[in-house]
Structure formats: structure tokens, C-alpha cells
matplotlib code that plots the C-alpha trace (Angstrom):
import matplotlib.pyplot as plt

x = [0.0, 1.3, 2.2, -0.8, -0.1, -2.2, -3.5, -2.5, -3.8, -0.5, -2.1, -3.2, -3.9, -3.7, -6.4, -7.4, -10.0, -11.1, -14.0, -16.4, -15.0, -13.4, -11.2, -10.3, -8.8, -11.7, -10.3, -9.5, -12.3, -12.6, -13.1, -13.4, -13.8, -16.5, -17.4, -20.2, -22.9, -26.5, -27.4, -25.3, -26.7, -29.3, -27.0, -24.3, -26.5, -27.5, -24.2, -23.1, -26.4, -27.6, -29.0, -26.6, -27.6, -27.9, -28.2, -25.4, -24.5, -25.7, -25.4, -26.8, -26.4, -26.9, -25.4, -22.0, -21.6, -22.2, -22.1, -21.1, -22.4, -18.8, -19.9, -22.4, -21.1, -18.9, -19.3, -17.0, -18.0, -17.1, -17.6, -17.0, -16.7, -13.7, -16.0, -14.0, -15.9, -13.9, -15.3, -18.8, -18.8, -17.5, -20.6, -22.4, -22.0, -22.4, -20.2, -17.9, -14.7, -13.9, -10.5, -9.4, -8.4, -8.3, -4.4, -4.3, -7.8, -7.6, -10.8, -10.9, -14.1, -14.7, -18.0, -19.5, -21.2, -17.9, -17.8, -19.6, -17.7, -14.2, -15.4, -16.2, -12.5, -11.4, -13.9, -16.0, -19.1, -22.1, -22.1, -25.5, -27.7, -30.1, -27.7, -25.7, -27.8, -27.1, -26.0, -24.5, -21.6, -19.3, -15.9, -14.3, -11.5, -10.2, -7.2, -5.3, -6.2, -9.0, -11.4, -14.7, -16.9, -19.2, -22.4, -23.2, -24.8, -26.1, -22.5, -20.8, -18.7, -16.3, -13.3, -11.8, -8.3, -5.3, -3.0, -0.2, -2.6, -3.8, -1.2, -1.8, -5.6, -5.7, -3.3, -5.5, -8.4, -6.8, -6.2, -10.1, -10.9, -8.9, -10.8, -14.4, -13.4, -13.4]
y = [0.0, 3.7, 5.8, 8.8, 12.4, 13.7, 17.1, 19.5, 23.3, 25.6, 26.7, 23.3, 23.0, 26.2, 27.9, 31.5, 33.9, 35.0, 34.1, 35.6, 34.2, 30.6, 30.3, 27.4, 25.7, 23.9, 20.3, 20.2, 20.0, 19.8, 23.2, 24.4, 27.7, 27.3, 29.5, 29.3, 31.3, 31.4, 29.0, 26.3, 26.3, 24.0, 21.0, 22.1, 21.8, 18.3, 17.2, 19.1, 17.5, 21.1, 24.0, 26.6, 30.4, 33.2, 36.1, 37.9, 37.1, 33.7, 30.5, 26.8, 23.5, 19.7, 17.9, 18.1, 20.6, 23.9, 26.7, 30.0, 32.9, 34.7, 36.6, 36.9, 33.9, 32.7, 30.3, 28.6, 24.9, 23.3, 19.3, 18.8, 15.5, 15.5, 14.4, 14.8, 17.7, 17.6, 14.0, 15.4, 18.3, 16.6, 14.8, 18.2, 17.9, 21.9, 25.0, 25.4, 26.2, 24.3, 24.2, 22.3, 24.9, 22.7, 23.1, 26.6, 27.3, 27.1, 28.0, 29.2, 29.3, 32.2, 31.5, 32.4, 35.7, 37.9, 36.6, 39.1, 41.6, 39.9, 40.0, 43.9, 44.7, 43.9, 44.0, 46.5, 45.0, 45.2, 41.8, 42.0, 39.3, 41.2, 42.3, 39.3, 36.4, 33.1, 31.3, 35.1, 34.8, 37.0, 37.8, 40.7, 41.5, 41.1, 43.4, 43.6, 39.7, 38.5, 36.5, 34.8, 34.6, 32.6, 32.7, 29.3, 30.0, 33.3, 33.1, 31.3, 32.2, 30.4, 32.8, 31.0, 32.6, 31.4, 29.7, 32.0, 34.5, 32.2, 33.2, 36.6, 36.4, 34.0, 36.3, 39.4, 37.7, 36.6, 40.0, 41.3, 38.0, 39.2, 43.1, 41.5, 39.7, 42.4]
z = [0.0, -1.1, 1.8, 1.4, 2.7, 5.3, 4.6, 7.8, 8.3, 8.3, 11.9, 12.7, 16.4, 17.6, 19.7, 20.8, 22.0, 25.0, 27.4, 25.4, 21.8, 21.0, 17.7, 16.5, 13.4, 11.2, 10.1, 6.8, 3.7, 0.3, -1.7, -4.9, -6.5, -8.7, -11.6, -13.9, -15.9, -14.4, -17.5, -15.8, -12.7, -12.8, -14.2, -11.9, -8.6, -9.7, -10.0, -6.5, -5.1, -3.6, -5.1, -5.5, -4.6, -6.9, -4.8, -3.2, 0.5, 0.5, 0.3, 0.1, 2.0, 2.0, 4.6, 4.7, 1.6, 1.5, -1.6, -1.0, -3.2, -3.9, -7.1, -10.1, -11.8, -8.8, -5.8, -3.3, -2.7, 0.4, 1.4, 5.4, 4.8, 2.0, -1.1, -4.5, -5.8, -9.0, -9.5, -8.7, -11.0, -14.0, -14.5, -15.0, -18.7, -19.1, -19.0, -15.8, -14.5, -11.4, -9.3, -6.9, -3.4, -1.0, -0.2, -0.8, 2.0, 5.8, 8.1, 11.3, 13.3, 15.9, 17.9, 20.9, 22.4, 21.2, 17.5, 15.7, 17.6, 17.2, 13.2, 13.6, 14.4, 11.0, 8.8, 7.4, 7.2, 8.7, 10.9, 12.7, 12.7, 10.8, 8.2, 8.2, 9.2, 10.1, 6.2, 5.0, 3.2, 1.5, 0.2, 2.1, 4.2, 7.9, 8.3, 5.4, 4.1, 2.2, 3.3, 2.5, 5.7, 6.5, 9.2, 10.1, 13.2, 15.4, 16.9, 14.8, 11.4, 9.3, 8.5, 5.3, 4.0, 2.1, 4.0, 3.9, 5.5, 8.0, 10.9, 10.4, 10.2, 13.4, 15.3, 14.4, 15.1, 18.6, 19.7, 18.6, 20.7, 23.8, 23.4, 22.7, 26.0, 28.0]

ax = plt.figure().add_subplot(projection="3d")
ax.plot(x, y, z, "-o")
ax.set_aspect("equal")
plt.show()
């Protein structure tokens, strides 16, 4: 049997926040950026096997997978479970562009009571739960990186960034943990 490489976060294992915020390193996933024109959609959410959104600051789920609205013709696809999107999507028999980001992602959720104000620090959005409710999501920026963030619960987001931003992103969002905290 071939010796496989486990996949590992570049900020695997580390923790932060505050008593009023927890961050911590998502395991890894499958991801792809997915880009499409709104004629595709309907054979592309077959093949994904969940209905992808068409309005901005969305998204869509089914089970472990989840779409995120990035763009007018523009979505990032993520599988919790590690399902070969790739493999999925080239059954869709219509017009795509689909690559493979898993290596080049990392998450880090930030939940609890302090989330949305840990997220405010950095990012210009408007983060309330009525402007950004729970399944928002949008590409923006936390300091000086960009992110796509995602609302999965009332105090819960997924901060996804490239992995070479992913030490600055979780040591700025540690220190907006620590001032939410108090």
C-alpha cells in the first residue's frame, strides 16, 4: 500500500479567543472555486447535489456541503466530509470552471457571544444578525487579508483565508478576541 499524505492546516492545532470568543482551526475539507454562468446552474446543482444560490450574500447547503455565493457567476463549494468535488462536478455535462483549493484554503471558526464583535474589528461589514444572518456569506477582508466569511450560526462564522494569510488572520483575530473579551 502507497504511503498517502495527510493534509494538515498551516495553523493546525492552535487555539485562541477570550472568554467571550473561542477560535479554533476547522479540520480540513474539500473546496473548490467554482465559476459558472446562471445558465449552468441547474445541471451544476444536480451534480453538487444542492442547489446553488444566486443572490449575493448567500449560500446553500446539503449535509456536509455547502455553496457560498462569492460573485455573479462565482461560488465557493465546500464538502466537510472530503468528497472529490472535481469528480462530482465533472458529470455536470455543461459549462464550468472548477478548481481544486483545498491546499491553498484554511478556516478558522470564531464562535460564541464575542464573535460578531471579534469580526467587527477587521472588517468593514455590517455583521448584525439582521444584516448578516445566520447562512450570509461574502468575500471581504479582515485586516489587510481577504477572506470569505461565513455565518453558520447566530454566533458562529467560518473565516476562510489562504493559508499563507492564515497566521496573520488568526493572530488578528486573537487579539479582537482578547478586546471583545473584555
Amino acid at each position: 500500500m502507497a504511503d498517502v499524505a495527510i493534509r494538515k492546516p498551516a495553523i493546525a492545532g492552535r487555539l485562541g479567543g477570550s472568554a467571550a470568543v473561542r477560535l479554533t482551526t476547522a479540520p480540513t475539507v474539500s473546496r473548490v472555486a467554482l465559476r459558472a454562468p446562471a445558465g449552468s446552474l441547474a445541471a451544476i446543482s444536480s451534480a453538487l447535489g444542492l442547489a446553488l444560490p444566486d443572490a449575493p450574500k448567500t449560500s446553500g447547503r446539503a449535509g456536509d456541503r455547502s455553496a457560498l455565493w462569492i460573485g455573479p457567476d462565482e461560488w465557493l463549494v465546500i464538502d466537510e466530509a472530503g468528497a472529490d468535488l472535481i469528480a462530482a462536478l465533472s458529470g455536470a455535462g455543461t459549462l464550468h470552471s472548477a478548481t481544486d483549493v483545498s491546499h491553498r484554503n484554511v478556516a478558522i471558526i470564531v464562535s460564541g457571544p464575542g464573535a460578531e464583535a471579534t469580526l467587527s474589528a477587521g472588517c468593514p461589514q455590517d455583521l448584525s444578525l439582521f444584516s448578516f444572518p445566520v447562512g450570509a456569506a461574502s468575500r471581504t477582508i479582515f485586516g489587510k487579508a481577504e477572506i470569505v466569511l461565513f455565518r453558520t450560526e447566530e454566533d458562529t462564522f467560518r473565516v476562510e483565508c489562504w493559508r499563507s494569510f492564515s497566521d496573520y488572520v488568526f493572530g488578528l483575530l486573537n487579539e479582537a478576541a482578547h478586546d471583545a473579551g473584555h
